[in-house]
Jmol script that loads the backbone (N, CA, C; Angstrom):
load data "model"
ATOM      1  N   UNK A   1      15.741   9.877 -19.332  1.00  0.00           N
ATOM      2  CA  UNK A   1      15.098   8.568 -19.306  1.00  0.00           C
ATOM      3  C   UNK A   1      15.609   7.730 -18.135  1.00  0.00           C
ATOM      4  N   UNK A   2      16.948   7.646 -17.804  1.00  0.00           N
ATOM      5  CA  UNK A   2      17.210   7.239 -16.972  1.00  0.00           C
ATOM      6  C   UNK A   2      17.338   7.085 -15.835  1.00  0.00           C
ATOM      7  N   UNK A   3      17.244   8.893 -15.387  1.00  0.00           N
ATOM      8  CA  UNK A   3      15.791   9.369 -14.240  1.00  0.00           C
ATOM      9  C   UNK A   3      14.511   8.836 -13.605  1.00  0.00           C
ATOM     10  N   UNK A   4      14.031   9.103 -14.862  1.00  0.00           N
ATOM     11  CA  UNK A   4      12.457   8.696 -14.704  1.00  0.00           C
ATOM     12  C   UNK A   4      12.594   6.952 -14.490  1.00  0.00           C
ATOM     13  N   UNK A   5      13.310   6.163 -14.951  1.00  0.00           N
ATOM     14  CA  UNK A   5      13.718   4.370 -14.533  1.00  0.00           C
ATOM     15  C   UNK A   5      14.071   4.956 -13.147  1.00  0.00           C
ATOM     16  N   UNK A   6      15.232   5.947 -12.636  1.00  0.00           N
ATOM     17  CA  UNK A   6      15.062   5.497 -11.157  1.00  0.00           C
ATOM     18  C   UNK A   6      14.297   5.973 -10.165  1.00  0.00           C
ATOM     19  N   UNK A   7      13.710   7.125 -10.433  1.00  0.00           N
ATOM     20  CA  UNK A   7      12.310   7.173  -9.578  1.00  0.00           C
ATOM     21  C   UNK A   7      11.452   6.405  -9.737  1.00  0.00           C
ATOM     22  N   UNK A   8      11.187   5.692 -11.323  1.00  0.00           N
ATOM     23  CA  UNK A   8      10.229   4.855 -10.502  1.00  0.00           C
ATOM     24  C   UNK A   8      10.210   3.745 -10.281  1.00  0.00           C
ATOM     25  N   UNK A   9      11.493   3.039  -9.675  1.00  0.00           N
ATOM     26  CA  UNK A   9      12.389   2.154  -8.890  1.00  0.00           C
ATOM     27  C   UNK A   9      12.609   2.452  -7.365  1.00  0.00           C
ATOM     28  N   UNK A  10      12.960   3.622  -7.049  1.00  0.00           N
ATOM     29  CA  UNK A  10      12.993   4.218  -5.998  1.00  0.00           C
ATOM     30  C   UNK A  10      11.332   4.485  -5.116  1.00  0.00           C
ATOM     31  N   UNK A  11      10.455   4.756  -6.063  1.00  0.00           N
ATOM     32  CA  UNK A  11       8.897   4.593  -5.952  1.00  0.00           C
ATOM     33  C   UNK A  11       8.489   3.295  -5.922  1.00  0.00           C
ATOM     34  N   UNK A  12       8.947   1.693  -6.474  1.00  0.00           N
ATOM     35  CA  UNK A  12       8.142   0.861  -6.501  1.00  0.00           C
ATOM     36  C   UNK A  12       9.104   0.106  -5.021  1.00  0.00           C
ATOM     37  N   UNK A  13      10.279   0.250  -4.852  1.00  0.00           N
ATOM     38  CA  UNK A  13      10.643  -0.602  -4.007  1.00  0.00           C
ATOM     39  C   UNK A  13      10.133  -0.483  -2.484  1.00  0.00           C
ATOM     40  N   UNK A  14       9.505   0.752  -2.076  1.00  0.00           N
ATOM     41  CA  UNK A  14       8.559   0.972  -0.528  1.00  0.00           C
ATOM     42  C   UNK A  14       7.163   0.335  -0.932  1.00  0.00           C
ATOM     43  N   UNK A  15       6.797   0.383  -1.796  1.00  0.00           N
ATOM     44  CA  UNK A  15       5.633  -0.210  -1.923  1.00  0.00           C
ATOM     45  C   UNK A  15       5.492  -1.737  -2.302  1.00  0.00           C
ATOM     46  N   UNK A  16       6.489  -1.968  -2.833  1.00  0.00           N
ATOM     47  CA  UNK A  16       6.770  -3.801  -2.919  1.00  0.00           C
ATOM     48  C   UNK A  16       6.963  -4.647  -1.541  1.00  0.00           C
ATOM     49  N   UNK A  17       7.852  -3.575  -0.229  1.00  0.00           N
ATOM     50  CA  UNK A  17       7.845  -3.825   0.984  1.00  0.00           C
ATOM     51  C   UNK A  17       6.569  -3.907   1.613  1.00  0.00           C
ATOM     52  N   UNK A  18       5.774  -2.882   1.454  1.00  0.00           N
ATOM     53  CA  UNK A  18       4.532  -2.482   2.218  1.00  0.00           C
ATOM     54  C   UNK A  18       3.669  -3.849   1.812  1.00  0.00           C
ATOM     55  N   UNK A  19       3.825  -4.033   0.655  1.00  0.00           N
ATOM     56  CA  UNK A  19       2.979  -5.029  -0.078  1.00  0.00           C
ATOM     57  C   UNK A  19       3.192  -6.497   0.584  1.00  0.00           C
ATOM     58  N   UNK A  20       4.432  -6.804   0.902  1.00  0.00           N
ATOM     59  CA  UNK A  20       4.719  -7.401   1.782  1.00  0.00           C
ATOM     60  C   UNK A  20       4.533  -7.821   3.241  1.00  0.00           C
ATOM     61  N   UNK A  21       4.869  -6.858   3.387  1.00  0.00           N
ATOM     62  CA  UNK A  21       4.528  -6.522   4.983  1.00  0.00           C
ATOM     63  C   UNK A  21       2.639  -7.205   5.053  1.00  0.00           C
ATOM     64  N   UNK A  22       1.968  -6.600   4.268  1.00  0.00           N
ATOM     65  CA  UNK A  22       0.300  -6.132   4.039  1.00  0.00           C
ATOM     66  C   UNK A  22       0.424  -8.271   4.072  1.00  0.00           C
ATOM     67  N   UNK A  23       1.104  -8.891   3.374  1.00  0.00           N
ATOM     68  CA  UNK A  23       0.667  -9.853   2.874  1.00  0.00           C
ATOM     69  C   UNK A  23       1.146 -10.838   4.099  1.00  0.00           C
ATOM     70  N   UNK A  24       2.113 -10.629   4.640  1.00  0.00           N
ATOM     71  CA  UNK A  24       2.786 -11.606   6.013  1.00  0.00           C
ATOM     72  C   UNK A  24       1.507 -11.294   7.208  1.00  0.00           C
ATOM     73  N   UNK A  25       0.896 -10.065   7.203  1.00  0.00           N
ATOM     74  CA  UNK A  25       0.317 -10.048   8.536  1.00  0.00           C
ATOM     75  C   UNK A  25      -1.339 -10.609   8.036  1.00  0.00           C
ATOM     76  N   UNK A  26      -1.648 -10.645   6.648  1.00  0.00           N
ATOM     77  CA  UNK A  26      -2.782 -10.954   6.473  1.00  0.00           C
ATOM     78  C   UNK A  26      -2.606 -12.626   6.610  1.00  0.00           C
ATOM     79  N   UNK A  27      -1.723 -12.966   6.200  1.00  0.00           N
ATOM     80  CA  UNK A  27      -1.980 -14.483   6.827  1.00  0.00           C
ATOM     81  C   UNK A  27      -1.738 -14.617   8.152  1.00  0.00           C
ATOM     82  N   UNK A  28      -0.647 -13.957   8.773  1.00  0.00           N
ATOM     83  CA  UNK A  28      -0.990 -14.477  10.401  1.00  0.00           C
ATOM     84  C   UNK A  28      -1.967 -14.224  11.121  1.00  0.00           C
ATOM     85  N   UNK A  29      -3.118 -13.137  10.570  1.00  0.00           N
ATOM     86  CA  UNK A  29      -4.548 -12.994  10.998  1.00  0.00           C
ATOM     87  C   UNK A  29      -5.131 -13.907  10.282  1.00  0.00           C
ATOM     88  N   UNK A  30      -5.157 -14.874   9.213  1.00  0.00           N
ATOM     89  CA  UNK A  30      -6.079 -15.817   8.904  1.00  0.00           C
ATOM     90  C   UNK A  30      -5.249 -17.293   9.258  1.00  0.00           C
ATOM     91  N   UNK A  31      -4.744 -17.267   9.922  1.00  0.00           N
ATOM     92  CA  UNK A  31      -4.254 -18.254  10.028  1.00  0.00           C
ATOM     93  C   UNK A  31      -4.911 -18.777  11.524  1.00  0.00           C
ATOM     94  N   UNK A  32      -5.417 -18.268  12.176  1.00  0.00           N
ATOM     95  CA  UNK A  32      -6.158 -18.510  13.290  1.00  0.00           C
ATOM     96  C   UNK A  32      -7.671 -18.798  12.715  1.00  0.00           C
ATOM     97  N   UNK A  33      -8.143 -18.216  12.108  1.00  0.00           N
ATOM     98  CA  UNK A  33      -9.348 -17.915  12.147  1.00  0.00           C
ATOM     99  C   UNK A  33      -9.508 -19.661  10.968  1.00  0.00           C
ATOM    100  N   UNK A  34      -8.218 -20.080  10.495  1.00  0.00           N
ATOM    101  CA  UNK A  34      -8.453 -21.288  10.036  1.00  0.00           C
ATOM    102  C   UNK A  34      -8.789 -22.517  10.547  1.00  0.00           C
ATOM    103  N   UNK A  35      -7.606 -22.402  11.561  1.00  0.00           N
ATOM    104  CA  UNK A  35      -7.646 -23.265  12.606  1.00  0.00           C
ATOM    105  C   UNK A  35      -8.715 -23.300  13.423  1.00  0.00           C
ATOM    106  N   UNK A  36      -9.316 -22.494  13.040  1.00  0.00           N
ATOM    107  CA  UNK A  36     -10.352 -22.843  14.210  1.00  0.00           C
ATOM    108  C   UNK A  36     -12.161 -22.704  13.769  1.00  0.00           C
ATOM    109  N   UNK A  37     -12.250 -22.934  12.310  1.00  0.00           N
ATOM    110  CA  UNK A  37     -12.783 -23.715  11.302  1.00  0.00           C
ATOM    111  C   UNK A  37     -12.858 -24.640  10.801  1.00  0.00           C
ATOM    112  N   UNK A  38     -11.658 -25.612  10.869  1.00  0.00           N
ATOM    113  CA  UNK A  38     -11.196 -26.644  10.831  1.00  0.00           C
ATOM    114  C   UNK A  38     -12.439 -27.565  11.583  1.00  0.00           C
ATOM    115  N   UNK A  39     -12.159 -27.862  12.563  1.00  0.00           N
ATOM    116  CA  UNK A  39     -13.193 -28.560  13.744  1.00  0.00           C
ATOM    117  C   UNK A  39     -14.502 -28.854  13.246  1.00  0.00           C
ATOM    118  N   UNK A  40     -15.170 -27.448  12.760  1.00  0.00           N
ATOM    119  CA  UNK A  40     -16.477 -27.804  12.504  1.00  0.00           C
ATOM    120  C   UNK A  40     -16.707 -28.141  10.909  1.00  0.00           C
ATOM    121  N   UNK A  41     -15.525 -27.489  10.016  1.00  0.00           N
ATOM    122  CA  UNK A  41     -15.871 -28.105   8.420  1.00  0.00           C
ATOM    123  C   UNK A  41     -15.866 -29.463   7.935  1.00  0.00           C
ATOM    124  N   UNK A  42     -14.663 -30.118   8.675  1.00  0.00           N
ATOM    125  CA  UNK A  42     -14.383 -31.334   8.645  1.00  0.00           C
ATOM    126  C   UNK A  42     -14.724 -32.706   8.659  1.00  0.00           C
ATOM    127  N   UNK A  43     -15.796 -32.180  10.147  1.00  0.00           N
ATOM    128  CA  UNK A  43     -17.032 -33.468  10.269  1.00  0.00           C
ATOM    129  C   UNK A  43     -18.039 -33.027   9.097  1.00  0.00           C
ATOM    130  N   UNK A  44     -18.267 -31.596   8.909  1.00  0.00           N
ATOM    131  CA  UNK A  44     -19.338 -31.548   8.002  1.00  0.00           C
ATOM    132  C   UNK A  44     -19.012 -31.540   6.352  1.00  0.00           C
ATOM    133  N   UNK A  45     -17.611 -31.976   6.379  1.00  0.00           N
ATOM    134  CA  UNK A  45     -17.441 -32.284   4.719  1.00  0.00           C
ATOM    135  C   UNK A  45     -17.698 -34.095   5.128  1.00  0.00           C
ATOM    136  N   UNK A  46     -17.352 -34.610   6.038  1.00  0.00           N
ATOM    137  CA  UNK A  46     -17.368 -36.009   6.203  1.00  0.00           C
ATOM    138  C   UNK A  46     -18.897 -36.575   6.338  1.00  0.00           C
ATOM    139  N   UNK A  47     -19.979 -35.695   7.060  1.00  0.00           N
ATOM    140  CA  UNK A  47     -21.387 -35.784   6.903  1.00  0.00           C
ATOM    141  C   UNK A  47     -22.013 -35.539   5.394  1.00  0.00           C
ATOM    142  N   UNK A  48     -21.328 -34.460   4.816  1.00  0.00           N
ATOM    143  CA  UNK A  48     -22.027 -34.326   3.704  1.00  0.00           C
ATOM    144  C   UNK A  48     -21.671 -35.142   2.394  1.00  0.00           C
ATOM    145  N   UNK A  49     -20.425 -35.269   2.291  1.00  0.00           N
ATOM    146  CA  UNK A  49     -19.502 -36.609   1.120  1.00  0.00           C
ATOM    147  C   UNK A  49     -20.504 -37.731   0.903  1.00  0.00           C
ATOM    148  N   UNK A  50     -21.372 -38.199   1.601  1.00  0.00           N
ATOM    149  CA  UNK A  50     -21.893 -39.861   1.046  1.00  0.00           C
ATOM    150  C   UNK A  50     -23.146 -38.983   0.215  1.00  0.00           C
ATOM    151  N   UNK A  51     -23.789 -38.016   0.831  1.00  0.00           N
ATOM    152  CA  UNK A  51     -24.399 -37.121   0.024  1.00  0.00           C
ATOM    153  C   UNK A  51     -24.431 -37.079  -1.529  1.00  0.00           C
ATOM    154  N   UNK A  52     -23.234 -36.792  -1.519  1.00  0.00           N
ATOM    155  CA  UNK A  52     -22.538 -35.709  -3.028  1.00  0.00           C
ATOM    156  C   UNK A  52     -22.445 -36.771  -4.153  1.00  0.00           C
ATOM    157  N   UNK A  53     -22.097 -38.340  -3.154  1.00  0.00           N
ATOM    158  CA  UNK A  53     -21.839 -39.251  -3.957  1.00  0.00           C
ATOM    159  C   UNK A  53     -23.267 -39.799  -4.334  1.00  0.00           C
ATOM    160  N   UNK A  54     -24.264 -40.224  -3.919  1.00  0.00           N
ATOM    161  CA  UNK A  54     -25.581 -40.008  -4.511  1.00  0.00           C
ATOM    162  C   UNK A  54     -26.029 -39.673  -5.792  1.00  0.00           C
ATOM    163  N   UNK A  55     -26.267 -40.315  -6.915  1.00  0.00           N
ATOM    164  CA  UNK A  55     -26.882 -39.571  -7.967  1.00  0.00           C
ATOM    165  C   UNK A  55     -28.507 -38.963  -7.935  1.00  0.00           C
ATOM    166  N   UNK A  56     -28.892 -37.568  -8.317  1.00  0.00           N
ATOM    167  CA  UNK A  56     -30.046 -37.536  -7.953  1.00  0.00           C
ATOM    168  C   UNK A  56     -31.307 -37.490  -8.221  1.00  0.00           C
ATOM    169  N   UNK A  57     -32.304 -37.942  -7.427  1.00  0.00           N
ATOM    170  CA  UNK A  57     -33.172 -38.348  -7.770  1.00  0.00           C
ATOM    171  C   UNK A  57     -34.278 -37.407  -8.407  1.00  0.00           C
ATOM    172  N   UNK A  58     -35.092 -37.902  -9.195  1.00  0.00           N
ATOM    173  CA  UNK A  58     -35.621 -37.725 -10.323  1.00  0.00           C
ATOM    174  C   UNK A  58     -36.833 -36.889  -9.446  1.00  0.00           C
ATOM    175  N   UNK A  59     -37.776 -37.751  -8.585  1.00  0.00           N
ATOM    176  CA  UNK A  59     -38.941 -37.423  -8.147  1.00  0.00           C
ATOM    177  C   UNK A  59     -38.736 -35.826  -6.381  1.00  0.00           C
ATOM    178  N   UNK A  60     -37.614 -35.555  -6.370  1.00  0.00           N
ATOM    179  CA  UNK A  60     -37.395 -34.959  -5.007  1.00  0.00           C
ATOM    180  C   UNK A  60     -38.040 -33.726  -5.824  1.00  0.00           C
ATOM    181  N   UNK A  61     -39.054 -33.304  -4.759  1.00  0.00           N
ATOM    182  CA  UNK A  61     -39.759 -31.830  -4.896  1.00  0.00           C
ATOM    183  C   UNK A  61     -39.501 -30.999  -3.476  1.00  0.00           C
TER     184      UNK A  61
END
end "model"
wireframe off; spacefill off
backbone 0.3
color backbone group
């Protein structure tokens, strides 16, 4: 029993790294692609907000 606990300890700890690893580089690839979304969401959450606040109307077809 105490085997089988350290293989599969010895098995989860490369893959807890990898998992890691997988998770540091996926944000430094979205971390650009944020920034530079930013620009255009921003005005268009600020265009669309007086919108949202609007209750709506009954007759719009």
């Amino acid at each position: 029993m105490e085997i089988l606990l350290l293989v599969l300890f010895v098995l989860l700890i490369p893959v807890i790294i990898l998992a890691g690893i997988f998770c540091i580089l996926a944000a430094l690839l979205l971390v650009p692609v944020v920034l530079l979304t930013l620009p255009v969401a921003i005005p268009m959450w600020i265009l669309a907000a007086p919108w949202a606040l609007l209750p709506e109307r009954e007759d719009a077809t």
